[in-house]
Structures are given as C-alpha cells and as structure tokens.
C-alpha positions in Angstrom: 137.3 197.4 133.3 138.7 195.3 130.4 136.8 192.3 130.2 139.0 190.6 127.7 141.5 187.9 130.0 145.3 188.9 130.2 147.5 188.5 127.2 149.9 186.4 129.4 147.4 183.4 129.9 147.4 181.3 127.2 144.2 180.9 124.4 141.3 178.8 125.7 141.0 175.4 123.7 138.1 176.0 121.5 135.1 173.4 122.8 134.3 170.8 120.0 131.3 171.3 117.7 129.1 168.3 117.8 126.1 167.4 115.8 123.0 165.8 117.1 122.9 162.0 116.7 120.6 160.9 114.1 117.4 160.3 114.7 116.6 156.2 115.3 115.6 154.6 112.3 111.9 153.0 112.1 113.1 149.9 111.1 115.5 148.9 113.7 119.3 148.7 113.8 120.8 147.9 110.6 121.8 144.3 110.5 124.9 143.0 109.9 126.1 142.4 106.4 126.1 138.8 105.7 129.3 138.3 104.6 130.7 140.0 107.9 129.0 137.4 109.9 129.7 134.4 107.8 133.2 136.0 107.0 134.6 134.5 110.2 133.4 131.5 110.4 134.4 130.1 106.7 138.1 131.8 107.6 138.3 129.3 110.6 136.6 126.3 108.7 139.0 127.1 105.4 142.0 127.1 107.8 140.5 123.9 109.9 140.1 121.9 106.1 143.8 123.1 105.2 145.1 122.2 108.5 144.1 118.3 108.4 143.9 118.3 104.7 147.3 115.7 104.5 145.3 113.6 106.9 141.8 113.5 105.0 143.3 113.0 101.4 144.1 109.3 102.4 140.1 109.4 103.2 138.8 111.3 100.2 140.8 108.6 97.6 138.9 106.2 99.5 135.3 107.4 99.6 134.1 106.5 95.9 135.2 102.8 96.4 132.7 102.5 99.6 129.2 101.8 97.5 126.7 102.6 101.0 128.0 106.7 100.1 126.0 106.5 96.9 123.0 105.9 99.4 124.3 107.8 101.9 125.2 110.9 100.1 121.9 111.2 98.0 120.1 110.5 101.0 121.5 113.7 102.4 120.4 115.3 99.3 117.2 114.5 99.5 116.8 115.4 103.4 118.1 118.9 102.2 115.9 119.1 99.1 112.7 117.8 101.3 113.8 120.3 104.6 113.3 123.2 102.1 109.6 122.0 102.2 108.7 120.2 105.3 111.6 121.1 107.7 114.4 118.9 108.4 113.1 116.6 111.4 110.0 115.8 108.6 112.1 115.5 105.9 114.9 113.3 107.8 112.0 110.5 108.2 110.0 110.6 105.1 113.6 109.8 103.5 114.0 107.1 105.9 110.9 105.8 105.1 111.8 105.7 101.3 114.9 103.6 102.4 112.9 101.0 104.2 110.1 100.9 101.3 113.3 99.9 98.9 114.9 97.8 101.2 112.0 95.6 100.6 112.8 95.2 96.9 117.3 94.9 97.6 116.2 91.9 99.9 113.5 89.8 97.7 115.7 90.8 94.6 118.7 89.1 96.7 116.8 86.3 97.9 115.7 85.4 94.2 119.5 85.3 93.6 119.8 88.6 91.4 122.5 90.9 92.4 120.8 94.7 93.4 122.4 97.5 94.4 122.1 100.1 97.5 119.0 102.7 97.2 120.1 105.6 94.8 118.0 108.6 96.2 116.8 111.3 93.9 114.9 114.2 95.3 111.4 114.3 94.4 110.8 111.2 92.7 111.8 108.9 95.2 114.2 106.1 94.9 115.6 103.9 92.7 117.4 100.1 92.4 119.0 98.7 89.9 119.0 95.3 88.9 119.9 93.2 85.7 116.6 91.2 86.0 113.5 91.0 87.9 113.7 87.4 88.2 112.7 84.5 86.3 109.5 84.5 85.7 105.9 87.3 85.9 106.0 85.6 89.5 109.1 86.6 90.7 108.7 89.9 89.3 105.7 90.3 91.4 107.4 89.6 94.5 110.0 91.4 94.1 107.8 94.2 93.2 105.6 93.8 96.5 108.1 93.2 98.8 108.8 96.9 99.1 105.2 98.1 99.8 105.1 95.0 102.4 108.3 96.4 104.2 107.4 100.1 103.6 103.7 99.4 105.5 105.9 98.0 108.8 108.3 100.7 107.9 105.3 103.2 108.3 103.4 101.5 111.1 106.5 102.0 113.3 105.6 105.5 113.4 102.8 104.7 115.5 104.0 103.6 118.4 106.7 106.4 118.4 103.7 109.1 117.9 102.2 107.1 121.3 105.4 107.2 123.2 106.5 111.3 122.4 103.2 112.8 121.9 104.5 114.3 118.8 102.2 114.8 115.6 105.2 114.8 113.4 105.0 110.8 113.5 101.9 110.1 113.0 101.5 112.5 109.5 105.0 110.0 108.4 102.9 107.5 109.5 99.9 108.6 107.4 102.5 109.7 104.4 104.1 106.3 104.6 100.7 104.4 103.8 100.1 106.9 101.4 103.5 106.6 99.8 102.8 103.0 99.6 99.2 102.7 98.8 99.7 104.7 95.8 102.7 102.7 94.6 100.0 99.7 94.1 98.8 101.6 91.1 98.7 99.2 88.4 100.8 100.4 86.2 104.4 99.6 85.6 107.0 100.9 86.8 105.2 101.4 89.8 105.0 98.1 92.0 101.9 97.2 91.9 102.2 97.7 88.0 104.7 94.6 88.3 102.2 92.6 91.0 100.3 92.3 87.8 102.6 90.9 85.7 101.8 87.8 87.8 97.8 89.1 88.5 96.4 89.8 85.1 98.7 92.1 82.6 95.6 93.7 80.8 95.0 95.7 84.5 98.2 97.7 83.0 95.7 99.6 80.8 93.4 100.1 83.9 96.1 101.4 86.1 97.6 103.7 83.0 93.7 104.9 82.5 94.4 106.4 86.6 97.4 108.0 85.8 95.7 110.0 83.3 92.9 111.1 85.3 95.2 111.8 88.3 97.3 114.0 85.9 94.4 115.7 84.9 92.6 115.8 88.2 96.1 116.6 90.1 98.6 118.1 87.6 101.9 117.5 88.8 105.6 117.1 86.8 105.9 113.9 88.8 102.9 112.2 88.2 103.6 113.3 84.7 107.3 111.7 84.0 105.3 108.4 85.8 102.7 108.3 82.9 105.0 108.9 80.3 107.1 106.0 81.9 104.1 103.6 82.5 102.8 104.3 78.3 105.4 103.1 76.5 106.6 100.7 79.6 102.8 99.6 78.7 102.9 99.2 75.2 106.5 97.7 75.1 105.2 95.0 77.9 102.0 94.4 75.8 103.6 94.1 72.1 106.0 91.5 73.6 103.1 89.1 75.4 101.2 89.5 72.0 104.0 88.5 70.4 104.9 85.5 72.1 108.2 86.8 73.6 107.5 87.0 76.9 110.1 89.3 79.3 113.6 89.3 79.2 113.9 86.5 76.5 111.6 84.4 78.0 108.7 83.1 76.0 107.1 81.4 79.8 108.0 84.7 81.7 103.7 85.3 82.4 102.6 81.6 82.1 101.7 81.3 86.4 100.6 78.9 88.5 96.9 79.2 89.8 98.0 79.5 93.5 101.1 81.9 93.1 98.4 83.8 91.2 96.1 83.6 93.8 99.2 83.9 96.8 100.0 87.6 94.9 96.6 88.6 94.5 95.5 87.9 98.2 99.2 90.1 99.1 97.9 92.7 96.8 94.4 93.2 98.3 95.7 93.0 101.5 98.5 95.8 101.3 95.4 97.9 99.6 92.7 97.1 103.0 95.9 97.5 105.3 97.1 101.0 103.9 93.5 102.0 103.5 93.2 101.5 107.5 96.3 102.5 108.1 95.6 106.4 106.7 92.1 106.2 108.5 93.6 106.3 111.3 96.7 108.3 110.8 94.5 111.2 109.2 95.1 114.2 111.0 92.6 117.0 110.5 95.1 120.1 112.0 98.5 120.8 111.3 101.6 120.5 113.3 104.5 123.0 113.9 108.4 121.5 112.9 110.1 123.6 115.5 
C-alpha cells in the first residue's frame, strides 16, 4: 500500500523551525537604556515648559530684580554640591546652618547702620556678605565679626532638642558640625571672624592665628584651608603695614584706639563662644556613624 497521502488533498503547511531560546545571562536582564527611560519624561516636561511658557516669561523678566534669589538660588547649589557628599537631608541643614551663622553678621552690620546684602552661597567655602565698611571703628568691626558665631552657636544648639524629639542622629552630627563650623571660625586670623574680634582684642594675635593656619595646612592639607591662608597673609600684612603706619582701617587713623571695657566686653564674648563650642562638640560627639536614607 502507498503510503504517500492522495494527490487531491492539498500540501501540509510545513511546521515552523524554531531555535532554542538563549540561555539566561549571569548577570541579570539587561537594563534599560538610559535615554529610553529618561526619554519620556523630558518629552512631557519639554512640552509642560512650552505649554505655560507665555505665562512664565512675565515671571522669568522678573526673577533677577528679586535680590532673596541670589541667596536662594546658591543655596540650592550648595545643597546639591554638599548632597553629592553627605546626602541631601545632611546637606539641606548644614546649608541652613551656614545661613543662620551669616545672618548674624547682615543683622549687627544693619544695626551699625551699614547697608549688607543677602548671604551669597558658594559651595565648599561657605558663605559670603558684602558690605562697604565694617563699621567705624576696630570695635564695631569686632561685633560685627562675632555676631555670626554668636547666632551660628543658637543656630547649632537648635539641633539638639530636634535630635531629642526624632531620635534621629542626623541632628545631633549638624549639631556637632555647627559648633565646629563656628569654633573654628574664631581662629585669629582675618578674614575669619574671630580674626576681626581681634582687631578690637589685640591685632598682633593675627600673627598667632596666621602661625595655626600653617600648621593646620600642613597637619590637614586641604585647598580650602589653603585659599584661607593665602587670604589671611597678605590680609595680615596689609592690616599690619597700615597700624604701623599710622593709618588705621578704612581712612581712619582711630579705627584700633578701644576703650578698656569694649576691649574687655569682646574678649569675655570671645572666650565664651570658644568654652561654649568647646562643650557644645563634647557633647554632640558621636562615636558611630549614621545612615542618610
């Protein structure tokens, strides 16, 4: 018997020739390209910005006349530079910290009747003020220069009672960096502040405080530490050929002749910032470290 089929029925359809799927890979699924999965979302946030971008221009022509986004905006810099390091939640208060710390000096400078502007932020060296004049006289110049550690230590204490109340570690190390932040900003040496307390203490400590910088750069080599002793030195020397001279500071042959009991008034202030923020990391010292989840 033939065992080929009929010639009438009609040629079987040929069954498909499949290969074997690959074999899993060791290293898992192959992710995603990046720009698939950010592709998406900057479409929709490119068309969101077109969509209301008659409505925002009014907005945008206005922003550089509003000074508080020169603090603002660099204040987000800085978070961003800092959450690179630290995290953001870290980051977020050691900037806020740095705002309180110079809010100290846009107040005294204001209530010495010299016009300051907002902090200017600028990541990794802290922040800045600027100011025509440091007031009248080495006195002036001293408070202005203290009243930023003496707000930046309540600033900084603050954190205690929040690490108290949440349980959270994260407060007490800004705590601890806050009083350190501060502490070393007593170093006397101008431009730091405690650099400027002198002007008012005894000037010749500049040399004393400029002698520290050097050994910390040494001891601790660091680019910031470094652009503050290059600062300091000829901030020194420029401070010191004036006095010798007779000229004083800012045209004012009188600028370091103090009283006896402001010198004594800054020099109690001084010491007691120094005991305070001493105590202060003492107790803020943490000996493990903490997770920013």
């Amino acid at each position: 018997m033939d065992p080929r089929p009929p010639q009438w029925l009609p040629p079987g359809t040929p069954e498909p020739v499949t290969s074997p799927p690959p074999p899993p890979s060791p290293f898992g699924a192959k992710p995603t390209p990046l720009w698939k999965r950010l592709g998406a979302p900057l479409i929709a946030a490119g068309l969101l910005v077109f969509k209301f971008a008659a409505k925002l221009k009014g907005l945008v022509l206005l922003l550089p006349k509003l000074k508080i986004l020169t603090t603002s905006g660099s204040m987000l810099v800085s978070v961003g530079a800092y959450s690179l390091i630290w995290g953001w939640r870290f980051a977020l208060g050691f900037v806020v910290l740095l705002l309180v710390h110079e809010l100290g000096h846009v107040i005294q400078l204001r209530r010495e009747g010299i016009p300051a502007s907002a902090p200017l932020f600028i990541p990794f060296l802290g922040a800045v003020v600027a100011a025509k004049s440091l007031g009248g006289n080495a006195t002036a110049e001293a408070r202005v220069g203290l009243a930023g550690p003496v707000l930046g230590t309540i600033g900084a204490a603050a954190c205690i009672p929040l690490a108290e109340l949440t349980g959270n570690d994260m407060f007490t190390a800004l705590a601890f960096t806050g009083f350190f932040l501060n502490l070393f900003n007593l170093l006397p040496v101008v431009p730091l502040d405690g650099g400027r307390a002198m002007a008012a203490m005894a000037p010749w400590m500049w040399f004393v405080g400029f002698a520290a910088m050097v050994a910390m750069v040494f001891v601790f080599p660091n680019p910031i530490l470094l652009i503050i002793l290059l600062l300091g030195g000829f901030e020194t020397w420029r401070r010191w050929k004036e006095r010798r001279a007779g000229k004083g500071a800012e045209g004012n042959p009188s600028y370091y002749d103090v009283k006896p009991i402001h010198r004594l008034a800054v020099a109690a202030v001084y010491i007691g910032l120094i005991v305070v923020l001493g105590i202060g990391m003492s107790e803020t010292h943490l000996e493990r470290t903490f997770d920013d989840a």
